[in-house]
ZAROGU-436726 format. One record per atom (N, C-alpha, C, CB): residue in one letter; x, y, z. Coordinates in pm, whole numbers, plus 50000, padded with zeros to 5 digits. Atoms other than C-alpha are relative to their C-alpha. Glycine has a CB too. Example, Ala and Ser with C-alpha at 12.3 -4.5 7.8 and 13.67 -1.06 7.14 Angstrom:
A500894988150000A512304955050780A500905012050000A499015000350125S499184988149994S513674989450714S499235010950073S500415004649858
***
This chain:
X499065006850091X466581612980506X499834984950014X501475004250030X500705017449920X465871576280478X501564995749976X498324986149882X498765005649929X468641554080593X501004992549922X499614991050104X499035002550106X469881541880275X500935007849968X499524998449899X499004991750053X471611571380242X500815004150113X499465011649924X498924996349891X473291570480554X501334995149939X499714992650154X498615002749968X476941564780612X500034989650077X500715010450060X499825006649866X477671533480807X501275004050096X500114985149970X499374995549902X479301539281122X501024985150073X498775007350097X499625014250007X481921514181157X500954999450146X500914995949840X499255001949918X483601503281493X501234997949994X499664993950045X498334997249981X486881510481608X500144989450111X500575017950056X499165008149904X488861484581777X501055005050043X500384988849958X498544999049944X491461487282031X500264995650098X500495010450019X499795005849901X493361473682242X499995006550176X501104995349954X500705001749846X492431466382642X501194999750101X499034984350020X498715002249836X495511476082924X499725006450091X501615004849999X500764990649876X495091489783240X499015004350037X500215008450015X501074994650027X491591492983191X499745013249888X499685002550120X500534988450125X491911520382892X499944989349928X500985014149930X499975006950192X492051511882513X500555014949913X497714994149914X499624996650071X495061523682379X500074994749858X500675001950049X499315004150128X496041521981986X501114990350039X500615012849919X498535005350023X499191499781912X500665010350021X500414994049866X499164992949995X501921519382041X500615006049848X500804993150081X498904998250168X503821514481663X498875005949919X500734981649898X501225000650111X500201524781495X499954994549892X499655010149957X499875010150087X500321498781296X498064990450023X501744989850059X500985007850041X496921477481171X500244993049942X499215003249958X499955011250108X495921449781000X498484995549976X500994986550052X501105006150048X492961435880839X499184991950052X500244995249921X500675016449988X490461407180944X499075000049909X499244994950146X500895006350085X488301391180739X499514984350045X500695000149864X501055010449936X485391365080769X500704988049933X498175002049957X499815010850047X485411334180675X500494996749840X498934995250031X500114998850125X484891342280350X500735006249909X499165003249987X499274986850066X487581370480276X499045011749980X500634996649851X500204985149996X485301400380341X500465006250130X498535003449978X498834992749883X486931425980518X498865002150121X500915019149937X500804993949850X485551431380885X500235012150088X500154990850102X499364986649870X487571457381082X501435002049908X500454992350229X498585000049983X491201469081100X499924998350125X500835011349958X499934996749854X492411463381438X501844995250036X498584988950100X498524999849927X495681473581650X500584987949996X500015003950147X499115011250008X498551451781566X501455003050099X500364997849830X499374994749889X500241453881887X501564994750002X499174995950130X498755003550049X504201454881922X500244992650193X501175016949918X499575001249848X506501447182228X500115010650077X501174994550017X499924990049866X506331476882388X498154998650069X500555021349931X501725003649906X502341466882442X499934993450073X498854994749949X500055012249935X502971438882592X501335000050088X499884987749895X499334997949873X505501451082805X498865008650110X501515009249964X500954988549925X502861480682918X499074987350074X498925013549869X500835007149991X500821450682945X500394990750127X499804994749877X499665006649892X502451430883181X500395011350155X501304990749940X499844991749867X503411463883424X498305002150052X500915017149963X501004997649853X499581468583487X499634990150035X498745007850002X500375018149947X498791430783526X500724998850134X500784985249880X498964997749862X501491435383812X499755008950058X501365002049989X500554985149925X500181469283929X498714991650068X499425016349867X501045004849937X496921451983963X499774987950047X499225001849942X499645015049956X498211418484125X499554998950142X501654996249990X499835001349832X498521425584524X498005008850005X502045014250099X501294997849954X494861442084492X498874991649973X499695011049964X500935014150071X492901409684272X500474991350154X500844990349791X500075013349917X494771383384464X499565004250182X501814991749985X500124998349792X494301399984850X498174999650002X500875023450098X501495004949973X490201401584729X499754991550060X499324997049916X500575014349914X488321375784905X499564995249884X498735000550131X500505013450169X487231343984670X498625004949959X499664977250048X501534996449988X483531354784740X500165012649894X499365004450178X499554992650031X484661389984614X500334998349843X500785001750087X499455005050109X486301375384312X498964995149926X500964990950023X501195010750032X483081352484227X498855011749968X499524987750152X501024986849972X480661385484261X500655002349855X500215013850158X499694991450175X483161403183965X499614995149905X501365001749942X500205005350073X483071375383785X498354997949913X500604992250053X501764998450074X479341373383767X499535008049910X499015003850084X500464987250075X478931405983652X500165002049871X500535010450043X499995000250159X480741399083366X498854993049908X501254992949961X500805007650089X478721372383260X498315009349992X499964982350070X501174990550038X475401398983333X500455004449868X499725013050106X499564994550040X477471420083145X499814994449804X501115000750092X500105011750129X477951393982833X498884999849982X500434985150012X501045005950037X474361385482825X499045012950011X499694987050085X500274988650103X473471421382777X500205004349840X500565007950048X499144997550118X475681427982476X499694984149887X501935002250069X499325009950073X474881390682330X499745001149864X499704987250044X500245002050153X473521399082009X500925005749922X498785005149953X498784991450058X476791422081921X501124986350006X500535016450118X498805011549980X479191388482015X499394989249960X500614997250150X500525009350091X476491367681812X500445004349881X498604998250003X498984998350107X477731388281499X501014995949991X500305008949980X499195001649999X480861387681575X500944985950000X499955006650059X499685011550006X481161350781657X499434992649849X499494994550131X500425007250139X479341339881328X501235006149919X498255004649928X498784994650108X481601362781144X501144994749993X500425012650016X498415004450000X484861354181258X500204985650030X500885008150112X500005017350000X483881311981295X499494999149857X498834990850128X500875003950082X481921313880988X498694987350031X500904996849903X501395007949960X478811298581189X498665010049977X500054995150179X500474991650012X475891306381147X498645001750116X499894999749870X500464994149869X473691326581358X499394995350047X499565009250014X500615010149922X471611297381548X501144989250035X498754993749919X498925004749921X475081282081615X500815011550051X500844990549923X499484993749957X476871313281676X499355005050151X500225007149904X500554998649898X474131321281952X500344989350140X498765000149950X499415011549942X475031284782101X501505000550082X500094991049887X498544999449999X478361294482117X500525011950123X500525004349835X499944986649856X478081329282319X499054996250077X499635017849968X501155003149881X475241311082551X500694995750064X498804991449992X498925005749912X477761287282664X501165006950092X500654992749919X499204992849963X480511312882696X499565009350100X500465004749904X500284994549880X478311333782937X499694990850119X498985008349978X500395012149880X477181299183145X501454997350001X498794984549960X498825000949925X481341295683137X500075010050106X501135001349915X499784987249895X481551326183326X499314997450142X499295014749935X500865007749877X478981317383593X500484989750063X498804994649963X499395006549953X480701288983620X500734997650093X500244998949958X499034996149984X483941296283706X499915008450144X500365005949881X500464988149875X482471326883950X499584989750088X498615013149965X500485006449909X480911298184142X501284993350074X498954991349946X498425006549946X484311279384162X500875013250087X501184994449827X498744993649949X486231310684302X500424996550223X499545020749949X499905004349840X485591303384681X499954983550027X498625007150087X500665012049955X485721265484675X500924990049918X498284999349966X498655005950014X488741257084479X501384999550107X500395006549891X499584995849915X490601263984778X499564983250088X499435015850031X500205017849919X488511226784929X500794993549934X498484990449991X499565012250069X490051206684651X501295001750020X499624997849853X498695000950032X493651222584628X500605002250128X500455009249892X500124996849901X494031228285019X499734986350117X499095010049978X500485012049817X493781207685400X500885000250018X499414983250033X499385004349873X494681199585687X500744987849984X499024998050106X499355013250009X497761174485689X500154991650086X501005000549970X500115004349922X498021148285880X501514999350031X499174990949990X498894996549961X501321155186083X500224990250153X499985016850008X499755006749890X503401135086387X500375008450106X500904990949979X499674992849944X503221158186634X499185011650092X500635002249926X501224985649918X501481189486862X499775009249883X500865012650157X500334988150050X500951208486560X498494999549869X501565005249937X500665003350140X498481219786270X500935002249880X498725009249976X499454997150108X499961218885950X498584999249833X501434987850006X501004997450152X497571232485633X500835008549928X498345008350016X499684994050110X497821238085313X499115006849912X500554992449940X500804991450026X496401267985153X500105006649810X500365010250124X499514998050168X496271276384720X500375014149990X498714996849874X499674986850081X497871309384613X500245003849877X500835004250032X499564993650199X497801326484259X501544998749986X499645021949955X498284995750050X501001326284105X500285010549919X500724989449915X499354990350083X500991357283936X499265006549910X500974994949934X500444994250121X500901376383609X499914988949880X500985011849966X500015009150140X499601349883323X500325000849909X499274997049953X500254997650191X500531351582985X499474990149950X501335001549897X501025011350032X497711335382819X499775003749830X498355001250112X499895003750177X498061327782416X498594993550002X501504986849934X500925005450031X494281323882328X499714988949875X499445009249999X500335010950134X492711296382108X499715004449835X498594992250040X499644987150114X493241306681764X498375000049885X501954994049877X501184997350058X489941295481616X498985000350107X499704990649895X500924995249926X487441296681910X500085009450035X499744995550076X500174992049966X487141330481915X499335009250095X500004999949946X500724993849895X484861337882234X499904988850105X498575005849953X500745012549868X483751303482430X501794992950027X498254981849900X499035004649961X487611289282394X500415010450093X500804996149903X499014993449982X489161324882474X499365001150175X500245013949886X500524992449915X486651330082802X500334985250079X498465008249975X499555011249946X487921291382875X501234999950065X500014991549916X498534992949943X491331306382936X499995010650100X500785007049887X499994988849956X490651337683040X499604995750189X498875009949897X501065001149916X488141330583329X500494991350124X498784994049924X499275005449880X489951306283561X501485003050035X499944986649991X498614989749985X493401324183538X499895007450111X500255010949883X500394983449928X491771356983711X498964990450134X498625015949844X501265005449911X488901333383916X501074998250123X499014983349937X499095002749904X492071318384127X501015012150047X500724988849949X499764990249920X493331353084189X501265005149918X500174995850154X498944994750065X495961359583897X499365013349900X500744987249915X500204993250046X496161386883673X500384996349832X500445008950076X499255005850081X496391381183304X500575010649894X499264989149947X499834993950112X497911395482983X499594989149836X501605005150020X500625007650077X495951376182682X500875005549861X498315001650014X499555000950149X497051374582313X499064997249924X500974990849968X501135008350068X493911369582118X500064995749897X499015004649985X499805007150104X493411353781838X500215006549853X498994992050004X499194985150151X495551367581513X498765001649918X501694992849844X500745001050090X492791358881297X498695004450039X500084988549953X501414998949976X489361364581470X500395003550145X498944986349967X500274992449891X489951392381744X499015011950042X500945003550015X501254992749885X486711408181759X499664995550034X499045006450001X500345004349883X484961390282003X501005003850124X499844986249983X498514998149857X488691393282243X499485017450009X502564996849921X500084984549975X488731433382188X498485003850076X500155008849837X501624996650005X485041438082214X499524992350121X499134994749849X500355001949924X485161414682550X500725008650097X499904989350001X499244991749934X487621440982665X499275010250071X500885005249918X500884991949962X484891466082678X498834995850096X499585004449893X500765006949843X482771441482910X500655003950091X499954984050031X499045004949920X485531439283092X499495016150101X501874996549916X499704986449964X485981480183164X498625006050027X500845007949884X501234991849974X482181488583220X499504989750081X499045005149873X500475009249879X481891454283472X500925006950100X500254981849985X498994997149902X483741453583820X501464992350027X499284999150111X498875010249999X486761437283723X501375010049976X499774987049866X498954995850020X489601457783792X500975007449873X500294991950036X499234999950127X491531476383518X501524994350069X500035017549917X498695009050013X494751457083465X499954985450034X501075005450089X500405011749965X493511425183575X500234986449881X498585003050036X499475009050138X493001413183215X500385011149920X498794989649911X499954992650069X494671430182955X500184993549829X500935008050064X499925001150096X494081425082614X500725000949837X499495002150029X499244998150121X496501425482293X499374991349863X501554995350036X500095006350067X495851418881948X500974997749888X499105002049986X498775000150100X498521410581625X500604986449961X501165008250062X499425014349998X501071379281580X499914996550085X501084996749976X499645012249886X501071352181824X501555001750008X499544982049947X498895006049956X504381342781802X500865016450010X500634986149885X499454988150025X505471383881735X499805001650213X498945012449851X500344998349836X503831385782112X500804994550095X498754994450038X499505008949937X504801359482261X500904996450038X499874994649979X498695002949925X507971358282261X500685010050099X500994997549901X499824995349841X508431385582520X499425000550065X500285008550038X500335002049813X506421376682754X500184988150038X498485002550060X498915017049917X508191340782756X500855005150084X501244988749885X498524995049943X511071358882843X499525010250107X501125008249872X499994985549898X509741388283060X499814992850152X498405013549961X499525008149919X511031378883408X499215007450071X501394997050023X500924999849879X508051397283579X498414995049965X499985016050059X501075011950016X505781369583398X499924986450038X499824998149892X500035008149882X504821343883657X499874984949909X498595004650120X500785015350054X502771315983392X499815000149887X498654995750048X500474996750191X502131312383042X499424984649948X501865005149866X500885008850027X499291293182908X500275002949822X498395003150082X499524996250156X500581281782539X498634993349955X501724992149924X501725009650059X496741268882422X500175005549850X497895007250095X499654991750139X497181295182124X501004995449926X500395013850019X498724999350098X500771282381985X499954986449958X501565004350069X499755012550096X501411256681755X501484991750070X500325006749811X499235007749924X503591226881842X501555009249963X499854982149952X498454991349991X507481245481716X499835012550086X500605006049836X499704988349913X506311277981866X499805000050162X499185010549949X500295003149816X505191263282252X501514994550019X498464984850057X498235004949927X508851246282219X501025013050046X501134990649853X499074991850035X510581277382135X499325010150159X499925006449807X500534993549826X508421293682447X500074994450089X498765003350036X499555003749825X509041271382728X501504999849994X499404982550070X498884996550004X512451274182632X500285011050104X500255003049876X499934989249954X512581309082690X499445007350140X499665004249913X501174996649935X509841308182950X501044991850137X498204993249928X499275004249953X512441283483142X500875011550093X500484993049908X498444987049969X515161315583232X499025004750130X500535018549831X500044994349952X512871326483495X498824987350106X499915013049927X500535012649936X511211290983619X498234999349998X500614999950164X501424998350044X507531301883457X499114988550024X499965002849859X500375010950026X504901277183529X499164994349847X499354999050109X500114998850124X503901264283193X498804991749952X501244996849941X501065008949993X500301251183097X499934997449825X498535007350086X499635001750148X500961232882769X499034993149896X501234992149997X501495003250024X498241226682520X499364982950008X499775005849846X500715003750032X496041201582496X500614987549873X499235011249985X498965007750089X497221172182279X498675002149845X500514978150080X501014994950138X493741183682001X500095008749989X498704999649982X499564984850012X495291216982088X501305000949922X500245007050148X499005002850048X498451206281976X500775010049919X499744990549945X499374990750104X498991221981646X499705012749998X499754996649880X500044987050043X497891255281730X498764999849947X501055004549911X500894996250092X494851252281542X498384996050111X500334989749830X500875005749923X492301238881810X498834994049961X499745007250075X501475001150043X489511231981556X499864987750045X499585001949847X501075012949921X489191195981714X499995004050138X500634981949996X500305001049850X489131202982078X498365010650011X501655007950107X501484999849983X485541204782184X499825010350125X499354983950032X500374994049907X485151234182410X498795001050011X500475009250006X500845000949954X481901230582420X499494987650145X499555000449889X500355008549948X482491203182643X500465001850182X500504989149912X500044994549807X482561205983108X501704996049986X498664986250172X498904996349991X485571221683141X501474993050119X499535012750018X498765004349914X486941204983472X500735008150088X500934996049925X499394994349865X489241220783728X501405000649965X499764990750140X498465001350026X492501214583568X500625017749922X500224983549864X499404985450085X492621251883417X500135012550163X498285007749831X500314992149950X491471262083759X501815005050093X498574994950069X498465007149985X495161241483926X500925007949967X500324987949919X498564998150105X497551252283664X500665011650076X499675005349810X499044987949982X498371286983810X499795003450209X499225016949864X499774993949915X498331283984121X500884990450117X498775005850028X498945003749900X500861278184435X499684991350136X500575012950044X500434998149857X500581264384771X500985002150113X499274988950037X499454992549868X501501276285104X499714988750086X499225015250053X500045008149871X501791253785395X500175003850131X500804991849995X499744990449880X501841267185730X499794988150122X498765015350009X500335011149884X502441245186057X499715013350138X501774985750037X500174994349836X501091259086423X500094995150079X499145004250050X500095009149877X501551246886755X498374995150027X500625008950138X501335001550005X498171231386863X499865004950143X499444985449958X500474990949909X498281253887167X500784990750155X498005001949984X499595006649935X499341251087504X498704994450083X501045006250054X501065002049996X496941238887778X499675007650130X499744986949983X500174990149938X495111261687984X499564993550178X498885008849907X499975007749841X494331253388373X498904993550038X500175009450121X500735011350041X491351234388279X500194986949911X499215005049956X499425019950069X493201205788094X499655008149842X498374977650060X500354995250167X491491227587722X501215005049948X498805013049979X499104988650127X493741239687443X499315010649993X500144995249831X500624982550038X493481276987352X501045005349960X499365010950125
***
């Protein structure tokens, strides 16, 4: 039979929790379309009960991410990016499609986004020098300070960089030892769904990241409010809807990473993610610990021990 007369075989999207890929609870869809208004997919238009599910395994899988070792963490991470740079000619479609670039910039675009990843994996053992030391104290003791994750993220992706912004978010959230729950982008969420499936065939934990797709602001607003969400990265929301979320995000003392002033409106098309990302995404979510010790007593040779 020659192949004109096939059937195309069209991919199913769905959303990424706990490491499955359930439907939208409500089974509810919605459309995307390219640049151009041709249709691309349907894909799960997720309610609040997803994004509640969503935040219990991000928290299920919290005390086993953050107790990894950084090294440990840096290894997963890699894999993804193997992982990515298997699959890149499927997230070169997908990125031309849903940027309307075209495919010698869309390639540009997922090259970078796998050299983010690498990145990031290199940073996981070594952010810990910059945000960390030994203090200098008046007294017999040590006193250091050590970085801890803060939690379950809620991370509102960039609404038009559909792969190199969203893996800009994603990637140092989880690198410093949090777990996230993402929101991808309403308009151009294949690349997000479709990195879900990296995600679940690398070694990165199910629940670690979990993926939703639908409204921003339909999302968003319970997991401002959900009081076992630690951080919420508003990069995705437009300037009224990041107000109306740290509001809400306030009731439970959330730390709050607020966009970008070319991020501003929600729309990100000027902020240049193509450009060295920095350390300030690595910061945002995480805590520190301070711990003082005696510096010992002294043993019957005059030495500490």
């Amino acid at each position: 039979m020659s192949d004109n007369n096939r059937l195309g075989v069209f991919k199913t999207y769905k959303l990424y929790v706990g490491g499955k890929f359930p439907r939208s609870e409500s089974g509810r869809v919605y459309e995307v379309t390219d640049s151009k208004g041709q249709w691309l997919a349907n894909v799960p238009q997720s309610s609040r009960k997803d994004a509640r599910d969503a935040v219990v395994a991000a928290r299920k899988a919290f005390g086993g991410w953050s107790g990894a070792t950084a090294y440990n963490r840096g290894q997963v991470l890699y894999r993804v990016a193997e992982m990515l740079e298997g699959r890149k000619e499927q997230f070169v479609r997908e990125v031309a499609a849903s940027e309307g670039l075209s495919k010698s910039k869309a390639a540009a675009v997922v090259d970078a986004a796998i050299d983010r990843w690498v990145w990031y994996a290199g940073w996981t053992d070594k952010i810990g020098q910059i945000s960390g030391g030994a203090n200098p104290v008046a007294g017999p003791f040590f006193n250091l300070s050590t970085p801890e994750p803060t939690g379950v993220v809620a991370v509102l992706a960039p609404q038009k960089s559909s792969l190199l912004g969203l893996v800009s978010v994603i990637a140092p959230a989880i690198a410093t030892g949090n777990t996230a729950v993402v929101i991808a982008s309403a308009d151009a969420p294949l690349p997000a769904l479709s990195l879900g499936e990296v995600l679940a065939t690398s070694d990165v934990p199910g629940g670690v990241v979990n993926i939703l797709s639908g409204a921003t602001a339909e999302l968003a607003a319970p997991l401002a409010a959900h009081q076992d969400v630690n951080a919420i990265d508003l990069t995705g929301a437009g300037a009224e809807l990041a107000k109306e979320l740290e509001i809400a995000a306030a009731d439970n003392l959330k730390r709050v990473l607020r966009p970008l002033s070319a991020e501003a409106d929600g729309s990100d098309a000027s902020t240049d993610w193509l450009a060295a990302p920095g350390t300030h995404r690595l910061t945002a979510f995480l805590e520190t610990k301070t711990v003082w010790h005696p510096t010992g007593a002294l043993g019957a040779s005059g030495s500490s021990y």
